[in-house]
N, C-alpha and C positions, 0 to 999 in steps of 0.2 A: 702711584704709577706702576701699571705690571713691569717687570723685569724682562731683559729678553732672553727668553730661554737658551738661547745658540750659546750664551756664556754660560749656561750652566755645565756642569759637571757633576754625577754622582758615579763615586769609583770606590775600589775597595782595594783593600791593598792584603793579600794572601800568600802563605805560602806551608813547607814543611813545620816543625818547630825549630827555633834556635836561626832562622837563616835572618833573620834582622827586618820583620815587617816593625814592631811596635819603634825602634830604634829608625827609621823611615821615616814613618808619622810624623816620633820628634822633630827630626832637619825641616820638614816641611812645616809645624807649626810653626819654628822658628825663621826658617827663610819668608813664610809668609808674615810674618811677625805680629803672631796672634803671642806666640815665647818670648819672652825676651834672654831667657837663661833654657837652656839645653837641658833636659831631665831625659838623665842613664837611665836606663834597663838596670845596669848592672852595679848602678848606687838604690835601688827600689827608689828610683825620686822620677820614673817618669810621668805624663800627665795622663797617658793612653788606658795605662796598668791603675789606676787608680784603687781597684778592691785590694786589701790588707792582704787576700793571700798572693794577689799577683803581685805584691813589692817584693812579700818574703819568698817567694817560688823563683821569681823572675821569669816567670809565664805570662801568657795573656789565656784569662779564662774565657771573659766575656767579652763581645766583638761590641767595640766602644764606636761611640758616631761623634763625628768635628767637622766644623764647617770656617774655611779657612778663602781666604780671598787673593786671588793671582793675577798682577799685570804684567801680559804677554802682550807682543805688540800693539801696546796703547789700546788694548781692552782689558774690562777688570774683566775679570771671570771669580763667580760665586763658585767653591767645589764644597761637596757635602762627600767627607770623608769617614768612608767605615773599615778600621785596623781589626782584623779576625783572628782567633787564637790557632795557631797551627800544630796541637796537641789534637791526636783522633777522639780523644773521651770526648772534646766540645766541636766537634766535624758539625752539628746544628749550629752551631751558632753561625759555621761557613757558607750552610746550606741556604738560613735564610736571609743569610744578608746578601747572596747572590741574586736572590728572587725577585730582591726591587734594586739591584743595582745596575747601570748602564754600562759600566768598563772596569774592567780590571787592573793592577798592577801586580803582576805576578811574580814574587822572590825567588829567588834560585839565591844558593850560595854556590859561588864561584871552586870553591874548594869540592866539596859532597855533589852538585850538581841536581839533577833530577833524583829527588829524596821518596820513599811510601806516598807521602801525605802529598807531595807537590801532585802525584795521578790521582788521588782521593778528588783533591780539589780542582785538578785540572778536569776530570767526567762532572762533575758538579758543573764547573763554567759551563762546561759542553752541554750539558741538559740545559741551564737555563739559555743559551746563544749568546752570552756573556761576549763582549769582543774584548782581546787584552794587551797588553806591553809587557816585555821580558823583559824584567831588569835583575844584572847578576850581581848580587851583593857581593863587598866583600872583598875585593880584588885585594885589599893589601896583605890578605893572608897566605901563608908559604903555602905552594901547593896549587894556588889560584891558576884556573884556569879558561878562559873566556870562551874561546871556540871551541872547547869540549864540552862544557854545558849547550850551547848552540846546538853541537851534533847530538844531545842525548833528547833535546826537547823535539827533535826531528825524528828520532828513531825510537825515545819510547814514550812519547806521547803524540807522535804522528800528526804535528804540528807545522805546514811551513815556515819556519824560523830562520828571520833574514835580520844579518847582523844591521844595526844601523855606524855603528861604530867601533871603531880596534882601539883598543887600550898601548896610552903609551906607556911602556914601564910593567913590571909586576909585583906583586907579593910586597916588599918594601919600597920598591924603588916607582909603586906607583905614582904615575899624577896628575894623569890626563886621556885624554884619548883625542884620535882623528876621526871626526865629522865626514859619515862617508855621502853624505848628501851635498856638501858645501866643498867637501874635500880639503877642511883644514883641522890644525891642530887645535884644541883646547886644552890649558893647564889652570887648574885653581888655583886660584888665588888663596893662603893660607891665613894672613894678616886679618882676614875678615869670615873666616871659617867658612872658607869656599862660598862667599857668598856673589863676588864677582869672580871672572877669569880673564888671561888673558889669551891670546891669541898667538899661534908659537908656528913655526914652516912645519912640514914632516917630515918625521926624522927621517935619514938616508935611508939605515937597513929597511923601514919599513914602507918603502915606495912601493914595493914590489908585490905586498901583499895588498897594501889599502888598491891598488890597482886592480887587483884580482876582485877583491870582497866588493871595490866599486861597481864594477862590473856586474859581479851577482847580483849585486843590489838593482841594479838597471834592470838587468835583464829579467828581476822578478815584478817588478815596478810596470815596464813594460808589455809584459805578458797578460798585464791587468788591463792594460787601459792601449787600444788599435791603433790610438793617433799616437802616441809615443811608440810602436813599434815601430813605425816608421823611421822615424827621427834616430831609434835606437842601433838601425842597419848603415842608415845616411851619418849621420854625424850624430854618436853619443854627447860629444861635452854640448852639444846644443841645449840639452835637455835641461830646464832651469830646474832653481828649487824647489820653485813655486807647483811645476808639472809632477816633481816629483814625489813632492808632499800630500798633493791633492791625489794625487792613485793611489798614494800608500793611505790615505783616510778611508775612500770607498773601499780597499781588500779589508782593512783591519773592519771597521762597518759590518762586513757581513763575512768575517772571522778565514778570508782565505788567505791574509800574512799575518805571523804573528811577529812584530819588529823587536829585535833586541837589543838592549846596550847595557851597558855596565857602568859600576863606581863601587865607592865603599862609602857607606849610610856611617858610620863609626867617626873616620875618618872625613866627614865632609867633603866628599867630590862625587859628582855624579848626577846626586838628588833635585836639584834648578832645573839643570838638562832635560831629566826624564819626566820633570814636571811641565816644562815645557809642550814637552811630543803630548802626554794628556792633554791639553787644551787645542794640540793642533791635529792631534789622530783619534782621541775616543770619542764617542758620540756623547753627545748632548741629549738631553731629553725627546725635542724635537728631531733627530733622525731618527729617533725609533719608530717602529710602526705602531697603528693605534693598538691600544691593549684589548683585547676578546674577553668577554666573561658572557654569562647568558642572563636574560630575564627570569626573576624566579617565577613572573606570573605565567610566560607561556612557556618557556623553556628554549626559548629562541637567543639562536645566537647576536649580540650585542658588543658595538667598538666603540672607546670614547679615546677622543683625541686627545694629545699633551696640551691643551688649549685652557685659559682662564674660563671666558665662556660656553665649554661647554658643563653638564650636570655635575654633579664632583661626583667622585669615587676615588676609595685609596683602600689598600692593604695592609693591615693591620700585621706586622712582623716581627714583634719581640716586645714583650711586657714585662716591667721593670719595676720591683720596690725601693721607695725611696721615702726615706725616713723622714722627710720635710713635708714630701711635695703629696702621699700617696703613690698611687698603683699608677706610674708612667706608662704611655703605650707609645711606639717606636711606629711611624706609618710612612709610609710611600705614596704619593697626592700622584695619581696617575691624569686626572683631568678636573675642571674645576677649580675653585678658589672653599676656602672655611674660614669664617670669621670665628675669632674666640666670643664664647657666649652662645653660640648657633647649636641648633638641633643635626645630628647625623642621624641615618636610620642603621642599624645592623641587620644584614641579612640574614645570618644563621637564627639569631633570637628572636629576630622580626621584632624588635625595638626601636623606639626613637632614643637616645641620649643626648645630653646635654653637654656642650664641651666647655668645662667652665674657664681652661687657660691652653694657651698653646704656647711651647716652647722651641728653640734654636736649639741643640745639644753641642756642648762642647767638655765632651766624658762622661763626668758626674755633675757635672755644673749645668746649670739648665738659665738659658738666657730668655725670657717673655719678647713674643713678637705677636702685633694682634692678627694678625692671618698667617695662612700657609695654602698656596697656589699648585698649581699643576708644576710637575715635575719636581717637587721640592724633599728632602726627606726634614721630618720633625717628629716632637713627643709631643703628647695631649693627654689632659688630665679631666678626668672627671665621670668613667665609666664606671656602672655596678657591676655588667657584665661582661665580658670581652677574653677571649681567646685567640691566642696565637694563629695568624690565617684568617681571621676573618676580614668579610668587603663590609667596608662604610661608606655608604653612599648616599646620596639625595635622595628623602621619600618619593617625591615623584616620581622619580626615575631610577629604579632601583636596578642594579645587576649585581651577581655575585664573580667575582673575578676567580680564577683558578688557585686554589689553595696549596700549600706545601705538606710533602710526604714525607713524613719522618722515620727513622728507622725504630728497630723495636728494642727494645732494654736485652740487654742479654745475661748481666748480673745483678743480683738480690744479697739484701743485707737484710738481717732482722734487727731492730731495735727496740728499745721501752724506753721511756723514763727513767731518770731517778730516781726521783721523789715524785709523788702522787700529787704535788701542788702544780706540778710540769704539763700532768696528760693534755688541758685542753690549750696549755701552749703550745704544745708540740702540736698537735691537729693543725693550728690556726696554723704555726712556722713552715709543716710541710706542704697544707694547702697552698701559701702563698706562692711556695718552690716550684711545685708543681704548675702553675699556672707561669710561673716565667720560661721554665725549662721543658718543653714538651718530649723530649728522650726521659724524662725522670718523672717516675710512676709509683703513688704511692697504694698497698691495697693491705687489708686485714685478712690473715691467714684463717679460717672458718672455722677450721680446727683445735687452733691453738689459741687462737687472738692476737696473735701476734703481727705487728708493725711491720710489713715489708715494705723497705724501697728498695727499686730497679734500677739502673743508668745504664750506663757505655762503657763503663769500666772500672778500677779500684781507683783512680785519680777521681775521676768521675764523681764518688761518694765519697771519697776523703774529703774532698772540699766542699759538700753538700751538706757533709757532718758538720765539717769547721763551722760552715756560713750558718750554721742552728746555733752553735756554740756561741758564735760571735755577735752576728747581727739579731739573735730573737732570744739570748739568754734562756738557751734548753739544753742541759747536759745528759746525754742520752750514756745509755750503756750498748752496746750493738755485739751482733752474733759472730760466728764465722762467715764470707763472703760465699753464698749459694749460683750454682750456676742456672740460667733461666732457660730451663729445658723444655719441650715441646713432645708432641704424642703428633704420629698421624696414621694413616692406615693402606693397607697393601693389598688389601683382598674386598673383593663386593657381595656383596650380600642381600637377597630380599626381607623384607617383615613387615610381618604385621599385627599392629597395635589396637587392643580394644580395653576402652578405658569407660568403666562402669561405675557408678556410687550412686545408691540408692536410700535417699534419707529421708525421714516421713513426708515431707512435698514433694516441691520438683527435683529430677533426680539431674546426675553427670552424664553425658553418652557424648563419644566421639570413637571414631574407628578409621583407620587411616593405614593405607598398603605402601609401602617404600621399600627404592631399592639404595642402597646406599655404596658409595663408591670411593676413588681417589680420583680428584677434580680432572678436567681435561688438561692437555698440555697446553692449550693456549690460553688457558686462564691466569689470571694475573690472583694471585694467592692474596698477598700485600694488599690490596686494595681491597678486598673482599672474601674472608674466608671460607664463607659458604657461596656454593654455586647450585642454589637451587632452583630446579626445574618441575614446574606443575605441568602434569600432563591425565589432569583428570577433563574428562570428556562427559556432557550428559547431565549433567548439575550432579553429583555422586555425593561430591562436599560441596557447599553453597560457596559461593567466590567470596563473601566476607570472613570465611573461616579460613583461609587458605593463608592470607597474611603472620595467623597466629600460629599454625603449624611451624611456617620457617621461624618467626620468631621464636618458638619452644627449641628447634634445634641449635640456631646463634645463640642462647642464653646457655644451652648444653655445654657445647663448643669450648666454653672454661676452663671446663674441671673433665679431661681425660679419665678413659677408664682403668690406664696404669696403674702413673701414679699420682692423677689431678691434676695433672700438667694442661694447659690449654690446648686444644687441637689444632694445629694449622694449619690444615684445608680439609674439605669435605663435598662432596658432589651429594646430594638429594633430590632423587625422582619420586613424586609426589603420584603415585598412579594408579591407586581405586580408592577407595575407603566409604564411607556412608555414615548417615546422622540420623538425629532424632527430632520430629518439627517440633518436641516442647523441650526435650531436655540437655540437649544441643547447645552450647554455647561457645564465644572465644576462648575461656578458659580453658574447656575442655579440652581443646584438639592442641591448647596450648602446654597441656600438661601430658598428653598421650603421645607428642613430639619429643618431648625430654625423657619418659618411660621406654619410647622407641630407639633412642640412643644409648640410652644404659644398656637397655638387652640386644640390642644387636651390633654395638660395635663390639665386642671381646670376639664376634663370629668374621669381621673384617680383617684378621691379623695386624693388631696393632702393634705400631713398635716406638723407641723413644728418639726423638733427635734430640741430638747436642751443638752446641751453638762452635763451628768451627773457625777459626781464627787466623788471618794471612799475617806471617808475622818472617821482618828482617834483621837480622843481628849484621851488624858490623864490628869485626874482628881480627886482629891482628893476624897473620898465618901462620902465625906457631902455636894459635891456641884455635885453631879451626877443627880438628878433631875431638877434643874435648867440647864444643858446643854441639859439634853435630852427635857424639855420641849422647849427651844430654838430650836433644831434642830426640832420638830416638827412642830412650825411654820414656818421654814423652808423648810415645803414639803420635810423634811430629811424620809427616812425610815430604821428604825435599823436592822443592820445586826449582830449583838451581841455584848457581853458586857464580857471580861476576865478581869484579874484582873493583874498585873507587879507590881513587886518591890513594892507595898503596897498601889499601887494606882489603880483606876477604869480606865479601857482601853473601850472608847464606839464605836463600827463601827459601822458608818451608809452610806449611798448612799445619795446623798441632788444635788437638781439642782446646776447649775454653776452661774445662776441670780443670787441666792437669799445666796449667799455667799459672797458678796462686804463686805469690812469692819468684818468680821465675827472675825477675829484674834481681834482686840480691843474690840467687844463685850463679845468675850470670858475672855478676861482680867479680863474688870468690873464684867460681873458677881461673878469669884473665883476669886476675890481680885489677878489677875496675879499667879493662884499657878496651872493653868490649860495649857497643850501645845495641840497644834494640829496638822495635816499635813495633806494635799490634794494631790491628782494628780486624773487627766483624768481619767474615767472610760470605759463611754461608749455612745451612743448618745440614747436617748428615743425618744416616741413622750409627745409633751408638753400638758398638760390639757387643753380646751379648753379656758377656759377664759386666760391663759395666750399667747394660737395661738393668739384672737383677740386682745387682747392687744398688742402685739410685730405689727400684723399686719396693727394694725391702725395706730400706729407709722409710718412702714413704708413707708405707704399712703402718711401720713400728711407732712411728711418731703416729699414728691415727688412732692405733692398740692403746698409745701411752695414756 
């Protein structure tokens, strides 16, 4: 019998690092009581954190999937729960498990508030229309404070955020809150680790405010929904639960409240509550609308509903090694049903595969169920080929759904082997990396031979090294951390290329005029580095040579004429050239496109960009000048200075060189009482003296 979807749930549960997502997860294993024992973060025994180095870190690397079962007034509801790492080096792992999720739960900690990473992940939900719940972890710690995260998720992340409840108690003395919906108190029950509560009056002092916030609450509730404005002028306590739950599900639906409330995940209060409002305010599979993808045969746009019978289709969203089972793949069932055993098509490889088992996930542990239906998330085994993104769908009925953009690597490590009995483990090890981790890129330096991996940062490849160490038994030696620097160009230039070779038969001949530029402003770089434009007229170049010219300049595009750095954008106007009717081939005009690159970009004024870095230190205020003078010699430039929880909050911009080691400097300076966080900004160009410095490098090492 199909299930019915309205019980379903898929939500995620995201936030900063450190605010208590993976410690979350746990109470809700356990309140669902999939747990029967509570596994700490901070003993490495939880069940979320399952890989060796997130016990020993007390991170979460990899966003883990659990599918737990909730009865909320006398229906069960199935939820497929995904815990995401809130460290920026794994912000993919955020990206794609937003992409097939319905709702979110979003961390805040009560103490810190709105953190770097909470706006990282907050524009993330916003691209994909993610709807969420604001829940402020944490409350039993000093300093906690409820409606000041409330006012920051308003003011910097431009969220309407409407308290649902006021916390009774704080910091220690927390233990409950007042229900501004029902307008009563709730206190946990401790005896059963908050697993019931009871019911308590409101305390005296705070009549006055749950009064007020009730009111807000009305009055945002009512602004949604015409028939409750009424009611809300005439007589507010008319207003039942019931009215007001159902307008707070249609804002939250289409992201115009975002509802918050509090507890402490630690301390067991809160978590039941907020589990609750998911079943009665995030959507279900079935509110969303049908998903769009196109046909690859005509290119027409195509929708398939959350429905068992309609064609299946799902997206394929994180591929996983597992030492039992093979290469798991992680999907999203948008419509349709799949039996295990059945054929899927892939549209990128235009494959049919074989699914030979499908599984439940519950972490690392992989539970067999013989189907998986529309709206469901599951792993399936049994692919040769399969990449991150890609649509599976029913041969007959194929569409490719909209795939994920990942960002680009920013830093490089070289590495080798140890021993020579290693190399072709290490190929297979990095292979396999590579294909789970799509920010991490593995390529061989042409010059040297040498082993480069990329990622998202020094966390990033410390654990990428471990996970060789540990899970594929490859003990690497690695270089100093390189930065992933870029070339592009400032000035336009015409030329023109005539490429000849004459050998006793048929000879080479291609000749081709270009003007070469820096792309337009409205072009989208990321998506496509080149933007070229054929504007030959008259048959000049025959229209099947035309594809191989752009191809000769996208395979240039690489290796910059600095210092080999890849170029990242380029405009090419394709606009006379001419052939030869025998010796004319695609080669040709494919190799007199990359000869035309070499010789006329150094006439484009080429210069280097460096990959630039948003990064905030949080710091006591008597060691505030000592960091800010540090960041200035670090070609850092400040972008302001607020104040949190009682400490100095500094943003600046600072290159991605001159940040190596920056974490242990920062230590020594403030005696370890200073934190800080990074991620990706933006790319500039570099100051001159530091273009010829990188440049001579790259010489030398070429010379060497």
């Amino acid at each position: 019998m199909a299930r019915d979807l309205k019980y379903t749930r898929n939500i995620g549960i995201a936030a900063h690092i450190d605010a208590g997502k993976t410690t979350t997860t746990e109470r809700i294993l356990y309140y669902a009581g999939v747990n029967h024992k509570i596994g700490e973060v901070h003993e490495g025994a939880s069940t979320m954190d399952w890989m060796v180095q997130e016990a020993e870190r007390g991170i979460t690397i990899t966003s883990a999937a659990t599918t737990v079962f909730w009865n909320y007034r006398g229906n069960k509801y199935h939820v497929n729960i995904i815990d995401t790492p809130g460290h920026v080096d794994f912000t993919v792992e955020v990206n794609r498990s937003l992409r097939v999720l319905d709702g979110l739960v979003f961390l805040f900690s009560a103490v810190d508030g709105v953190e770097p990473q909470s706006e990282t992940n907050w524009r993330l939900a916003d691209n994909y229309k993610v709807s969420r719940i604001g829940f402020v972890n944490k409350m039993d710690r000093s300093g906690a404070d409820f409606l000041n995260v409330v006012k920051q998720v308003k003011e910097m992340l431009g969220a309407e955020a409407v308290p649902l409840q006021l916390p009774i108690g704080s910091e220690d003395n927390f233990k409950g809150v007042v229900d501004l919906i029902n307008n009563r108190g709730i206190v946990w029950n401790e005896h059963d680790k908050g697993m019931t509560y009871t019911e308590v009056p409101i305390p005296d002092d705070m009549q006055e405010d749950v009064t007020h916030w009730r009111e807000k609450l009305l009055e945002s509730v009512a602004s949604y929904d015409e028939s409750l404005m009424e009611k809300f002028f005439d007589d507010p306590d008319s207003i039942t639960e019931r009215e007001v739950l159902d307008a707070l599900r249609k804002a939250v639906l289409d992201n115009s409240i975002v509802p918050m409330v509090c507890g402490s995940s630690f301390k067991n209060k809160g978590v039941q509550t907020m589990l609750d409002l998911v079943m009665e305010l995030l959507p279900s599979p079935v509110d969303q609308e049908a998903v769009k993808g196109t046909d690859p045969r005509t290119g027409n746009e195509i929708a398939r509903k959350p429905d068992a019978s309609e064609p299946f289709a799902a997206l394929a969203f994180k591929i996983a090694t597992d030492p039992f089972v093979g290469r798991l793949c992680f999907i999203r069932v948008y419509s349709g049903n799949l039996e295990a055993g059945s054929y899927v098509y892939n549209s990128r490889s235009d494959n049919k595969e074989r699914i030979s088992r499908i599984f439940q996930m519950h972490a690392n542990k992989q539970n067999p169920i013989p189907n998986i239906g529309a709206g469901d998330i599951g792993a399936v085994v049994g692919f040769k080929d399969i990449k991150t993104g890609d649509t599976l769908c029913d041969e007959k009925h194929p569409i490719v759904l909209e795939s994920m953009v990942f960002p680009e690597p920013v830093i490089g490590l070289a590495i080798e082997p140890k021993t020579q009995a290693d190399v072709d483990k290490l190929g297979i090890a990095l292979g396999k990396l590579a294909e789970e981790d799509p920010t991490f890129r593995v390529q061989t330096d042409e010059e040297t031979g040498q082993t480069v991996i990329s990622g998202m940062g020094e966390l990033h490849l410390d654990i990428l090294i471990d996970r060789l160490k540990r899970e594929f038994k490859v003990e690497v030696n690695q270089g100093a951390p390189q930065v992933a620097y870029k070339e592009s160009i400032t000035g336009t230039t015409q030329h023109r290329e005539v490429y000849k070779k004459q050998t006793g038969g048929r000879g080479k001949f291609a000749d081709i005029q270009v003007v070469i530029s820096p792309v337009d402003a409205d072009w989208d770089a990321v998506k496509s580095p080149l933007q070229f434009v054929n504007e030959i007229v008259g048959g000049a170049i025959p229209k099947e040579y035309i594809p191989s010219v752009q191809k000769g300049f996208e395979s240039a595009m690489v290796n910059g004429v600095l210092a080999g750095y890849p170029l990242s954008s380029m405009k090419v106007r394709l606009i006379d050239g001419s052939f030869h009717p025998v010796d004319s081939d695609s080669l040709s005009f494919e190799i007199a496109a990359r000869t035309a690159f070499r010789e006329a970009l150094p006439k484009c004024r080429p210069v280097l960009m460096e990959p630039i870095m948003k990064i905030e230190v949080l710091t006591p205020e008597e060691n505030m000048g000592d960091v800010m003078g540090d960041l200035n010699r670090r070609r850092g430039q400040l972008q302001g200075i607020d104040s949190r929880a009682g400490s100095q909050v500094i943003k600046a911009m600072v290159p991605l060189s001159e940040m190596f080691g920056y974490v242990t400097q920062l230590r020594t300076i403030t005696s370890g009482r200073a934190t800080s966080t990074m991620e990706f900004d933006h790319y500039a160009e570099a100051p001159k003296n530091v273009q010829d410095e990188v440049i001579a490098k790259a010489k030398g090492k070429i010379n060497v």
